[in-house]
Structure formats: C-alpha cells, structure tokens
C-alpha positions as CSV (number, residue, x, y, z in Angstrom):
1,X,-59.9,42.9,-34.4
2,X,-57.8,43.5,-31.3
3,X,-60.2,41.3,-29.5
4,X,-59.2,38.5,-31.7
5,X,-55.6,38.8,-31.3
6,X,-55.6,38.9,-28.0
7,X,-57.3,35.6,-27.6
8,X,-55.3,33.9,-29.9
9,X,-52.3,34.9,-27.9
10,X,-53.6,33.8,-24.3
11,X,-54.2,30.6,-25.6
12,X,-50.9,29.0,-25.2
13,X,-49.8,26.3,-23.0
14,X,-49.6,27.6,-19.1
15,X,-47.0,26.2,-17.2
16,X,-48.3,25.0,-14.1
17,X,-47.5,22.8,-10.8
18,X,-49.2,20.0,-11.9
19,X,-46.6,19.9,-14.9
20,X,-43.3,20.5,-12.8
21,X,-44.6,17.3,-10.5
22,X,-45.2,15.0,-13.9
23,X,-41.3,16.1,-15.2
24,X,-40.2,15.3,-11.7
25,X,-41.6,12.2,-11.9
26,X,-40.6,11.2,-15.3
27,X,-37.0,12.1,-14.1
28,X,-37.1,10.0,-10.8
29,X,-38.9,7.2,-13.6
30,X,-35.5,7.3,-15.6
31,X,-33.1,7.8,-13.2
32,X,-34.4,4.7,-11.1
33,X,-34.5,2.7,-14.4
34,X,-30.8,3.5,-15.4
35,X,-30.0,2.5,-11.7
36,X,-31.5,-1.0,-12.1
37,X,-29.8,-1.6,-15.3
38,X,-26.6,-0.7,-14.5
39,X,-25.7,-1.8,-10.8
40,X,-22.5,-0.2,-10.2
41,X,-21.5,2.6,-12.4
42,X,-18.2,2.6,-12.1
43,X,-17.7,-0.6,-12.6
44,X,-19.4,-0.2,-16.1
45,X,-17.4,2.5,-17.3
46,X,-14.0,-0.1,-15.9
47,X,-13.4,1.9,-12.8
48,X,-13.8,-0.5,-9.9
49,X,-13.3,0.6,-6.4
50,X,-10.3,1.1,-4.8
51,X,-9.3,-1.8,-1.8
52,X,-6.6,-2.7,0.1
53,X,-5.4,-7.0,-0.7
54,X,-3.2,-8.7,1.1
55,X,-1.9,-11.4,-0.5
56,X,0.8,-14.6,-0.2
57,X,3.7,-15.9,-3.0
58,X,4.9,-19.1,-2.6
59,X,8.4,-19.2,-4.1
60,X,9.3,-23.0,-4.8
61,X,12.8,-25.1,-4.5
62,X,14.9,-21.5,-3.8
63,X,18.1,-22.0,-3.0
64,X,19.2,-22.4,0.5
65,X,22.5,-21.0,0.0
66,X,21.3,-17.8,-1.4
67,X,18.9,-17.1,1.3
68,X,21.6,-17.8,3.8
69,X,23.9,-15.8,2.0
70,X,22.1,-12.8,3.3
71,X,19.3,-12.7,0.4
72,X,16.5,-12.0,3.1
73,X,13.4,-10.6,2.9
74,X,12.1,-7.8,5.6
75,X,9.3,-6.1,6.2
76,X,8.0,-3.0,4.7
77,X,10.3,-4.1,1.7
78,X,8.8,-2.9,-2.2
79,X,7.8,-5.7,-4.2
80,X,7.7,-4.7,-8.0
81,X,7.4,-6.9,-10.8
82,X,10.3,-8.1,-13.3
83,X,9.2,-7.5,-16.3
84,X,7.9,-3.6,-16.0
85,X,9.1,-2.5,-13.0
86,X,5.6,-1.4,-11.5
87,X,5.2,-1.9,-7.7
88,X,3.2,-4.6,-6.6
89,X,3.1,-4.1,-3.2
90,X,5.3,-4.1,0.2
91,X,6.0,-6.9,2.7
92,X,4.3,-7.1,5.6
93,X,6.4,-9.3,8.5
94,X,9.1,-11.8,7.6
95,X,9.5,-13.9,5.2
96,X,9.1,-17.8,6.1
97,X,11.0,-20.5,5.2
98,X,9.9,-24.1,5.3
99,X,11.6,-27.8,3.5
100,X,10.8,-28.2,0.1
101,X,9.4,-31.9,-0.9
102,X,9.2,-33.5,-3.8
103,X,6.8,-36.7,-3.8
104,X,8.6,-40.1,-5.2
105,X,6.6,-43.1,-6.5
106,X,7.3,-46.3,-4.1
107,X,7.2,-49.4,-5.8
108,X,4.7,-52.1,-3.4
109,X,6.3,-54.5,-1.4
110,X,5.4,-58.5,-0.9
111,X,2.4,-57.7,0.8
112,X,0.8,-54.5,-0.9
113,X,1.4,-54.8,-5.1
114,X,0.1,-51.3,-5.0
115,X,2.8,-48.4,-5.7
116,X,2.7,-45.3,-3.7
117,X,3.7,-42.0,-2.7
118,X,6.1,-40.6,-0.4
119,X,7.4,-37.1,-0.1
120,X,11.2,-36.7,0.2
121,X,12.2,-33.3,1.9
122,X,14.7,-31.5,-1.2
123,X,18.2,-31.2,0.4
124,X,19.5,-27.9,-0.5
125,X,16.1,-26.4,-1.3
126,X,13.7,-24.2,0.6
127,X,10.1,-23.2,0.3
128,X,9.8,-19.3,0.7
129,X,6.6,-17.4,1.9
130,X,6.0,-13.9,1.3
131,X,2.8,-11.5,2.3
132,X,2.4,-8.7,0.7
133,X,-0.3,-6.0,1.2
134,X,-1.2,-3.3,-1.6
135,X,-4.1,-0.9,-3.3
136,X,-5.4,-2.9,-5.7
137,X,-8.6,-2.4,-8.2
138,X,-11.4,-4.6,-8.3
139,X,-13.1,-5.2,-11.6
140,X,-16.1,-7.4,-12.0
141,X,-15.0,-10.3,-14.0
142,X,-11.2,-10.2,-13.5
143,X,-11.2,-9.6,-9.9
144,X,-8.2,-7.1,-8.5
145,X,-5.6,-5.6,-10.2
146,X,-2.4,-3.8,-8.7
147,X,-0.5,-1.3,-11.0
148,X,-2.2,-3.5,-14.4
149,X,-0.9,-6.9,-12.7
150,X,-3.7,-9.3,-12.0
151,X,-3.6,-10.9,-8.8
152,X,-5.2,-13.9,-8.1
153,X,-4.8,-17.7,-6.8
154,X,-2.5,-19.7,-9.0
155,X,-1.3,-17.0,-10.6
156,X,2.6,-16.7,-11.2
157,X,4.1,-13.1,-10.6
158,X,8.0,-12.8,-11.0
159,X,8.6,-10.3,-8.3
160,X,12.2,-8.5,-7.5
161,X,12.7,-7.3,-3.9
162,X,16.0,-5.5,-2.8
163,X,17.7,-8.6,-1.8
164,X,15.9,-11.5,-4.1
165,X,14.4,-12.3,-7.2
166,X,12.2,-14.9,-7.8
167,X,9.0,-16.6,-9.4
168,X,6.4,-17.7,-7.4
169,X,3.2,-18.7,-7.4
170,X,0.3,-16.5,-5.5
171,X,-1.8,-18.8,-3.3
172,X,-4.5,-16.8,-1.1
173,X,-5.5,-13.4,-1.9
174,X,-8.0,-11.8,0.5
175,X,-9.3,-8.1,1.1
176,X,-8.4,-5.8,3.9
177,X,-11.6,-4.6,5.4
178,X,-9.5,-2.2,7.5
C-alpha cells in the first residue's frame, strides 16, 4: 500500500529546462507580435513624443501706425494665444515687416481684350513675420500640438505678445532636430 502511494505522487509534471526555454519562447513570440501590431506605443495610447517646432505667422494688412507707434515685436518675447491664455511659444529674432499688396483686376487695352492682374502695394498697411520656436507634441494623424493648440500650415492662431495682438495665419512649420 505505501508502494502505491508513493508512485502515484511522483508522477506529477517535472519542471524542467526544456519547459523554461518553450515559455521563453512563447513570451519573445507575443511580445514580437504586439510590437508589429502596434508601431509606436505611445503614440497608441495618444502620447506622442516630445519635439522642438519652429514655426512662422504671417499677420496680414497690420497697421503701420501701430507698429510704429512702438508696438514691436523682440526676441525671446512669449507668444500665448487669445482665447485661453496658454503659451504658444517665444520669438526667436525680429520681427519683419514687408508692403502689403492687394491684387486689382486690369481691364485689357486695344491690343489685349484679356483682363488682368496687377498687385497694388496697400498704403498704410504692412505684412508682419514672426518665428516662433516651442515644445510641441506630435500625434500621428493631427501632427503637433503646443499647450492643446494645433499648429500647422494654413492654420490661423490669434496670438497676444506684450506689445501686439493679432491674427495671423501660420505658413511653414518645421522641426528642430537640435
């Protein structure tokens, strides 16, 4: 009778190191899987990396008796948006002003029946140019993000800075690779 017993007992599953190396496996089989499927963890969870942008606004038909009435722009100024307040960046060099234009239709003459354009420089109007530089988030799909603003060509960003307010219009956006 003890015989019996102890044979029944000894015949349980051994662990051995032909079964570590098979879980091992099965674990690197998984992990490798999950990789492929999802490329960049963070972004699937909505944590893209962090980057530095640098960025330009284009601020059309600003007045050019406000910017000469001192309403500069200088560098390392904050930029933060209008509507919430949240920093959008800081300007890097100066500001730059160029002529506004406006483009007119010109009736043809005797010789040419065809109309066409001509651009009239805006008296009284300038273009302004601002470069701003900030951490911004990039998400697969919607591109970067600073402080829940999306930046990104053509879009329009009502920015404050100590000394102007304005809308503009962002035109190239580019990453700092350092």
């Amino acid at each position: 009778m003890e015989n019996s017993k102890r044979k029944t007992s000894q015949k349980g599953w051994k662990f051995n190191l032909l079964d570590v190396v098979i879980i091992i496996l099965i674990i690197a089989f998984v992990g490798a899987s999950v990789g492929l499927l999802i490329p960049r963890v963070t972004d699937f969870f909505g944590n893209g990396g962090n980057v530095t942008v640098v960025y330009t606004v284009v601020f059309s038909e600003v007045d050019e008796d406000l910017l000469e009435a001192g309403a500069g722009i200088y560098d390392a100024e904050t930029a933060k948006d209008k509507s919430t307040g949240r920093v959008l960046g800081t300007v890097i060099g100066d500001a730059l002003l160029d002529n506004c234009y406006e483009f007119v239709v010109k009736e043809g003459t005797e010789n040419e029946d065809v109309p066409s354009l001509e651009s009239v420089i805006l008296e009284g109007k300038k273009s302004l140019t601002v470069t701003l530089t900030a951490s911004a988030t990039y998400k697969e799909g919607s591109g970067y993000e600073v402080n829940g603003q999306r930046i990104a060509c053509n879009t329009e960003l009502d920015i404050i800075l100590p000394n102007f307010t304005g809308r503009g219009v962002c035109t190239v956006v580019t990453e700092d690779r350092g």
